[in-house]
C-alpha positions in Angstrom: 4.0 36.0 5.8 3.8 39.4 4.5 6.3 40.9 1.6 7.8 44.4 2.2 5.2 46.4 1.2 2.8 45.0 3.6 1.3 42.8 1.7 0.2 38.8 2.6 2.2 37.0 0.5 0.1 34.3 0.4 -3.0 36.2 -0.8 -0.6 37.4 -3.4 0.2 33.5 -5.0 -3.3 32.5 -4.5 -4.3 35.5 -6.6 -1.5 35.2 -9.2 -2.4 30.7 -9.3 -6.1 31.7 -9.8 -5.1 34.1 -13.0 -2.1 31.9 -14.4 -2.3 30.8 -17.9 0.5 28.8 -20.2 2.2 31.2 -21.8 4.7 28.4 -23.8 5.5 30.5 -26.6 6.6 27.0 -27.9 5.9 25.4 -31.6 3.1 23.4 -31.4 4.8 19.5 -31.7 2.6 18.5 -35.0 2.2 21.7 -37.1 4.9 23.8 -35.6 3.4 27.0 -34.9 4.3 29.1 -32.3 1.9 28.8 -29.5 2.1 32.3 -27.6 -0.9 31.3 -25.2 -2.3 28.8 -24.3 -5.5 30.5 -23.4 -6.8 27.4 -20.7 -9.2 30.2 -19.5 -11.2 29.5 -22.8 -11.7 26.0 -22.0 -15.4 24.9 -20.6 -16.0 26.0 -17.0 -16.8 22.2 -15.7 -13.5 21.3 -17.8 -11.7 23.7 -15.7 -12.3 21.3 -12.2 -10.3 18.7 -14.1 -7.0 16.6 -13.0 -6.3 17.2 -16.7 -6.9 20.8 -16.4 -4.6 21.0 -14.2 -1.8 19.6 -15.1 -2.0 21.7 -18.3 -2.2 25.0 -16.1 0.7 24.2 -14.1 2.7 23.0 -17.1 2.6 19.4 -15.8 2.3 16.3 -17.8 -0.9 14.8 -17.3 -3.3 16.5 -19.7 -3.9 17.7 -22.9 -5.3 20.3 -24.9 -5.6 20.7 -28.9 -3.9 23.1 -30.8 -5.6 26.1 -31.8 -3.8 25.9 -35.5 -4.4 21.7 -36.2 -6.1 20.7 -33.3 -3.3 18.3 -32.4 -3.3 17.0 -29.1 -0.6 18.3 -26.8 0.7 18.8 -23.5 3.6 19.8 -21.8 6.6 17.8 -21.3 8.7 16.4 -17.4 10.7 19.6 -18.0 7.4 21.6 -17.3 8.6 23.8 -20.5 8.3 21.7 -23.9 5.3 20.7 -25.1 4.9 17.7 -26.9 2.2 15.3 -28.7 -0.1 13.4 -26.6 -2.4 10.5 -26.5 -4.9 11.5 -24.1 -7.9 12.8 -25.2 -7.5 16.7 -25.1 -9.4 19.3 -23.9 -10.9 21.6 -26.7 -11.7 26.0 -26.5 -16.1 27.0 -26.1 -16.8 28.7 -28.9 -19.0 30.9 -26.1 -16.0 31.7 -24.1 -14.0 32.0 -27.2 -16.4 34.4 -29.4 -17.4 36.7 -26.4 -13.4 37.2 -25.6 -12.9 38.1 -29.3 -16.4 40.4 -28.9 -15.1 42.3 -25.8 -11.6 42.6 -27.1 -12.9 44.2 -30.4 -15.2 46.8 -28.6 -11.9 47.7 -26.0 -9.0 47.4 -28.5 -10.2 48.1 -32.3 -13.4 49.8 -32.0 -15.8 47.0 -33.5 -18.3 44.3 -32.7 -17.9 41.6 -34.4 -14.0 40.6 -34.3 -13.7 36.8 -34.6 -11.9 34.5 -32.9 -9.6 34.8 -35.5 -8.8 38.1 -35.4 -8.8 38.4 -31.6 -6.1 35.2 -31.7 -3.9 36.8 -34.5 -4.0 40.6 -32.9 -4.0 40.3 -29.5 -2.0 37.2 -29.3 0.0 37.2 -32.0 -1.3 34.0 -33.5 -2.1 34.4 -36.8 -4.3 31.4 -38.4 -5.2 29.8 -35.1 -9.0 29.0 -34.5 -9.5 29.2 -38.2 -11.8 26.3 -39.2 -11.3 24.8 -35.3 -13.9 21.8 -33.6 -14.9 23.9 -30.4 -16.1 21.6 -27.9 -19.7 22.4 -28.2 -19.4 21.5 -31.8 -20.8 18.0 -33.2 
């Protein structure tokens, strides 16, 4: 099926499902702050092949994934919009995958090298505090 441009359509949601990230801009269910990403791309490559994964990803119930601010567990709710405290163990952020993203984004978007998680959370995604003092899951 192509679009009217020329395009394959299907290419086009494979492409945009490969790339797709939770974007809730919701309150987080135990602290209540707002959670403008849920940056899933930061979670542990073989956590990423994961039912739980998943679900998270395509705003399902079915996994969870700790807050950046209190490391609550959450995930999202039936309605595919809400999220809401969870049980299930949650998936936590690589401190890797996390410090790199806060390296590159520092070199592109403020001209230094050694931006923290921090600072890449709280200026690029508008998430002040979160990742401050956080359990990465490479962490004892």
């Amino acid at each position: 099926m192509y679009n009217a441009m020329g395009l394959c359509v299907s290419k086009i949601v494979e492409k945009k499902a490969r790339m797709a990230t939770p974007w809730p801009d919701k309150p987080c269910p135990h602290c209540g702050e707002t959670i403008t990403d849920l940056v899933m791309e930061m979670v542990p490559d073989p956590d990423q092949s994961t039912s739980e994964y998943a679900a998270i990803v395509n705003r399902k119930p079915g996994g969870a994934v700790t807050c950046p601010y209190c490391e609550g567990a959450m995930e999202y709710a039936a309605n595919g919009d809400d999220l809401v405290q969870s049980t299930k163990e949650p998936l936590r952020y690589s401190r890797p995958k996390t410090e790199e993203r806060a390296r590159r984004y520092g070199e592109v978007f403020l001209n230094r090298h050694d931006v923290t998680p921090e600072e890449w959370a709280g200026h690029d995604k508008g998430m002040v505090g979160a990742f401050k003092g956080y359990r990465y899951a490479e962490d004892p």
